[in-house]
Structures are given as structure tokens and as C-alpha cells.
PLY file of the C-alpha trace (Angstrom):
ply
format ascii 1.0
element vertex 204
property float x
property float y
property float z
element edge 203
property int vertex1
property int vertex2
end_header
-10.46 10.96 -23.37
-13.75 11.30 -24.24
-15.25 7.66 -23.78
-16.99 6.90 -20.44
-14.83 4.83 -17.83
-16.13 2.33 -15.21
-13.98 2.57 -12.05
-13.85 -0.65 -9.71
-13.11 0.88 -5.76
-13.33 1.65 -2.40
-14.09 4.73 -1.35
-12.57 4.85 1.94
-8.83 3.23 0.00
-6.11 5.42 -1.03
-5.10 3.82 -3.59
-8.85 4.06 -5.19
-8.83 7.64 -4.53
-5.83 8.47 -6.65
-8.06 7.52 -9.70
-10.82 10.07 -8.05
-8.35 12.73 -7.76
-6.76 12.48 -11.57
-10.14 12.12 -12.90
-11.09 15.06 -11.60
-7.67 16.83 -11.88
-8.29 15.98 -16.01
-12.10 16.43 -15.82
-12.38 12.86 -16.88
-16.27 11.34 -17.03
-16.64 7.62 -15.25
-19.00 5.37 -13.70
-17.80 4.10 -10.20
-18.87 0.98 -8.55
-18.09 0.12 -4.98
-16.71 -2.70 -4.40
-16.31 -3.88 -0.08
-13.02 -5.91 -0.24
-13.79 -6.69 3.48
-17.14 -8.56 2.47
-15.25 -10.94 -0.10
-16.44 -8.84 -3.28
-13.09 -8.71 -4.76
-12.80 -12.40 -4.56
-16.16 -13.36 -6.27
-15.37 -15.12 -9.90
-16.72 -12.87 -11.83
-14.16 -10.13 -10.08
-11.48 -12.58 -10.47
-12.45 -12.74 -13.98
-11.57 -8.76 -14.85
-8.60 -9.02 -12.18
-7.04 -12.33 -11.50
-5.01 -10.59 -8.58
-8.25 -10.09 -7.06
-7.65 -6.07 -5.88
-8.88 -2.87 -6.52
-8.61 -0.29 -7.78
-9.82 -1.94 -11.38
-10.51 0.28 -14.46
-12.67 -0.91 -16.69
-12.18 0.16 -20.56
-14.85 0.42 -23.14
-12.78 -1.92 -25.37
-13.34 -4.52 -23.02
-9.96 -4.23 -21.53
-9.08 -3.91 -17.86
-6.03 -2.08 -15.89
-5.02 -2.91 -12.32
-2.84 -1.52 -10.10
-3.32 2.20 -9.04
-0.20 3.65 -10.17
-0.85 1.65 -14.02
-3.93 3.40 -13.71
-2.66 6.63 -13.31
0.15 6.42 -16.32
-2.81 5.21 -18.11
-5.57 7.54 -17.72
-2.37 11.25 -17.32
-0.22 9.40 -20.94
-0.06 12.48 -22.90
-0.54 15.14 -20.35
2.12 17.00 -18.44
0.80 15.72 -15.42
2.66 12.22 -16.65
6.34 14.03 -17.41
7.28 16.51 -19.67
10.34 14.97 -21.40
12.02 12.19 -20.96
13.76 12.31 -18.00
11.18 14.28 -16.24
8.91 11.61 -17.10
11.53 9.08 -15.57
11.49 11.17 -12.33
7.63 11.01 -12.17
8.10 6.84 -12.36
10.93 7.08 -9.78
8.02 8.60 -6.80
5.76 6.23 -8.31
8.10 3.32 -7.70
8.98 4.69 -3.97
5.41 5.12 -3.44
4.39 1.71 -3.66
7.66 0.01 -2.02
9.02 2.30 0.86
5.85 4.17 1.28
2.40 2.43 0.80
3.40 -0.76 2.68
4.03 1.15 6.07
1.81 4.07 6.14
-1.35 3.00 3.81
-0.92 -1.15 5.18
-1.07 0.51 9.29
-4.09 3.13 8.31
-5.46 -0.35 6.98
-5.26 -2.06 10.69
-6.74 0.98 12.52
-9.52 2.09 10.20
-10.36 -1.21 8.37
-9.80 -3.76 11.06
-10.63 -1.66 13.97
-6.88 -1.74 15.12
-6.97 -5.26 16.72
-4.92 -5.97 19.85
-3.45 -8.82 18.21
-2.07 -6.40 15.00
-0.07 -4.09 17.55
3.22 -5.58 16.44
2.41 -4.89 12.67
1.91 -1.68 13.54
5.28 -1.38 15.67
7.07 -2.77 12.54
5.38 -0.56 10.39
6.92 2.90 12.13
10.16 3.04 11.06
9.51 2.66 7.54
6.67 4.78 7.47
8.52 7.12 9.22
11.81 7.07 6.67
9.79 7.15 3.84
7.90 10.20 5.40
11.65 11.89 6.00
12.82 11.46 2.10
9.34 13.25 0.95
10.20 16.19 3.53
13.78 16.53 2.42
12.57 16.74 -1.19
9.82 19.20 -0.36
12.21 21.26 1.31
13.65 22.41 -2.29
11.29 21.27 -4.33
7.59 22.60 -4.82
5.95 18.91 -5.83
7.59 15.64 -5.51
9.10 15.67 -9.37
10.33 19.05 -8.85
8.61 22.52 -9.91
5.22 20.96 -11.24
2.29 19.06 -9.97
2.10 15.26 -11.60
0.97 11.97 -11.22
3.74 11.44 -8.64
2.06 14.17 -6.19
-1.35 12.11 -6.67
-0.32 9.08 -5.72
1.65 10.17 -2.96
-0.81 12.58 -1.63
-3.44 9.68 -1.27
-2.19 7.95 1.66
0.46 11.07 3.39
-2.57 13.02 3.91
-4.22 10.97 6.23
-1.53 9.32 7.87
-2.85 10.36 10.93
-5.55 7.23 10.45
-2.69 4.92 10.41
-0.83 6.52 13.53
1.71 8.77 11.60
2.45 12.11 13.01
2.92 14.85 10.35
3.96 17.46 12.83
7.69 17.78 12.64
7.14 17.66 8.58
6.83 21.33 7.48
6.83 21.04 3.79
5.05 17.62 3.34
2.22 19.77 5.63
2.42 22.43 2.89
2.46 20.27 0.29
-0.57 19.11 1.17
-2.30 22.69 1.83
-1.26 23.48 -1.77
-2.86 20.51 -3.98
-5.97 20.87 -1.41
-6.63 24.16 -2.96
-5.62 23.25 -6.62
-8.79 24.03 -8.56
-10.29 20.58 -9.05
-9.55 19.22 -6.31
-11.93 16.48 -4.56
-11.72 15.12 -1.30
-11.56 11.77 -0.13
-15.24 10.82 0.75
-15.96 10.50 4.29
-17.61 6.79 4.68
0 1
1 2
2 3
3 4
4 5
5 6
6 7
7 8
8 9
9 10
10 11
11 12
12 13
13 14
14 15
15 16
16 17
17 18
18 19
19 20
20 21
21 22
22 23
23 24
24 25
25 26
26 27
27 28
28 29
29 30
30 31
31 32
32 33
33 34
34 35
35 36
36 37
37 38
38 39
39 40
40 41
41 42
42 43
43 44
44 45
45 46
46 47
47 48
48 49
49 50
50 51
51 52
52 53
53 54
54 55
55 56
56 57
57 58
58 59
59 60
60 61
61 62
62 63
63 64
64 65
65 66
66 67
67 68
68 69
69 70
70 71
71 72
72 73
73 74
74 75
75 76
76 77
77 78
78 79
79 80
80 81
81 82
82 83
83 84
84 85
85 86
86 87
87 88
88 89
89 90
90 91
91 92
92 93
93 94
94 95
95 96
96 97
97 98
98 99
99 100
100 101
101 102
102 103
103 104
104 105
105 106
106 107
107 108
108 109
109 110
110 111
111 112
112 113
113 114
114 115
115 116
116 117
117 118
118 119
119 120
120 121
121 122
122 123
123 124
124 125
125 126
126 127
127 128
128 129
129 130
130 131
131 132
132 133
133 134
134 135
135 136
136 137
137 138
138 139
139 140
140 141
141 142
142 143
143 144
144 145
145 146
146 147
147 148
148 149
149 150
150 151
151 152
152 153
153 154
154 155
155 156
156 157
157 158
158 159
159 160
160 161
161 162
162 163
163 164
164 165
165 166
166 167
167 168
168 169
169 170
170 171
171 172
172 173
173 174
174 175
175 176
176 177
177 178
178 179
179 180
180 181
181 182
182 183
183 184
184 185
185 186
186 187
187 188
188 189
189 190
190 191
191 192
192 193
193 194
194 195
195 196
196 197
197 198
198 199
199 200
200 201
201 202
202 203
């Protein structure tokens, strides 16, 4: 892809830094523009106008088009690549993680890291956060048992599915998760630290 991209995000969201990570994972060029969802900016018409659902992460084409929706993103920007599947069914596998990632995964571990570091972990939000545990918790316990016997989270190589997963596991800490009795998931995350291209999540 050799056409410049405009990325719509947040620096401090996990879901924003996915795109950050493939892009640099694929060495792809693109403008980012911040966007504070806490100050109303995703909300503003002319957001609304490129994203009716009014969220980031947003990428911007230079067709005109726009893509929502982190995970769309990263199918989008990895179609072709082996980090997006190498056959069929591995490429089915890949969607599977993506699929857990944003319904037994995101909602517990990235919505209580929202609370604490976003909100300032109101009094008021405590019994969110209570609620939040034991998903965040089992969702944290399937990603061990596949680590266990499995070097990434689609089996022997790293994909899309290990990006989008990695975004918000690796600081679960922010959202009150303890990764301590979680072995492999902690190694998992020492490996794609020290992939080549890797880029950290900017400290804001």
C-alpha cells in the first residue's frame, strides 16, 4: 500500500493503537490526527459525517472512503499479507480471536482500564468495575490456555489476531487486571515487544 493514510485516534485507546502497531508491523506511511473523545470531538458533525457511529478509531482513504471499527481496520489495512491468514481456515481462525476480542474481551478489560485511566476511576463506577472482573478475568484464562500450546493466538505465527489482542492485555494492569498467575499471556507479550517493528503505546 503505497498511498498515504489519514488515521482518526486516540493515543492513549487500545483500540487506536492496534492501527499504530500494524502500520508499523507493515511499514505502512499515514497521517494521524488526534481526536479527544472526552472533549466531544467525536461527536462534532463534521465527525459524524465520516463516522455516523461517532467512534474512533476512523481510517480515512484517499478515495474518499472511510473504515470504522478497529478490527475492520485491521482486515483492511493486513488483506493480502500473512499477518491476515494464510489459507482459508487459518484465516477463519484469525477472525475467530478477532470476534472474541471484541465480545468476551474488550468489554471487560479495555471498558474498566476506561473508568480508571479515562474517568479517573469514580467512586460511583466501582460496581462497573466489580461486574467487569469476572469476564475480564475468563476471557484472560482462554488466552492463557491457548498460549500454553500455542506460540500466538492463531497458532504458530504472529497475525492480526495477536495485534488486536495485545492492545488492551498488555496494560490490563490500568484497568485493575492482574497478569501474574498468566505465564504464557506474560510471554506472549515479551515476545511481540521485541518483534522488530515494534512501537509502543505512547505515554500521554
Amino acid at each position: 500500500m503505497t498511498e498515504k493514510l489519514k488515521v482518526y485516534g486516540d493515543s492513549r485507546s487500545g483500540n487506536c493503537y492496534k492501527i499504530q502497531m500494524l502500520c508499523a508491523e507493515l511499514a505502512i506511511p499515514y497521517d494521524w490526527q488526534e481526536v479527544d473523545i472526552l472533549a466531544g470531538e467525536t461527536r462534532t458533525p463534521q465527525f459524524l459525517a465520516m463516522n455516523p457511529n461517532g467512534k474512533i478509531p476512523l481510517l480515512a482513504l484517499p478515495d474518499g472512503h472511510y473504515l470504522p471499527e478497529s478490527n475492520a481496520i485491521l482486515c483492511y489495512l493486513a488483506d493480502g499479507h500473512e499477518l491476515s491468514g494464510r489459507d482459508r481456515f487459518g484465516r477463519a481462525q484469525i477472525l475467530q480471536w478477532l470476534f472474541f476480542e471484541q465480545y468476551s474481551h474488550e468489554p471487560n478489560i479495555a471498558t474498566s482500564r476506561f473508568i480508571i485511566r479515562y474517568l479517573g476511576n469514580p467512586v460511583e463506577r466501582k460496581p462497573d468495575l466489580d461486574n467487569k472482573r469476572k469476564g475480564g478475568y475468563a476471557a484472560l484464562n482462554v488466552m492463557e490456555k491457548q498460549l500454553l500450546n500455542n506460540a500466538y493466538m492463531a497458532g504458530v505465527n504472529f497475525s492480526i489476531a495477536d495485534i488486536a489482542l495485545f492492545a488492551y492485555t498488555h496494560v490490563a494492569h490500568e484497568g485493575g487486571f492482574d497478569l501474574a498467575d498468566y505465564p504464557a499471556i506474560r510471554a506472549w507479550i515479551r515476545n511481540i515487544s521485541r518483534r522488530p517493528r515494534f512501537v509502543a503505546m505512547a505515554k500521554v
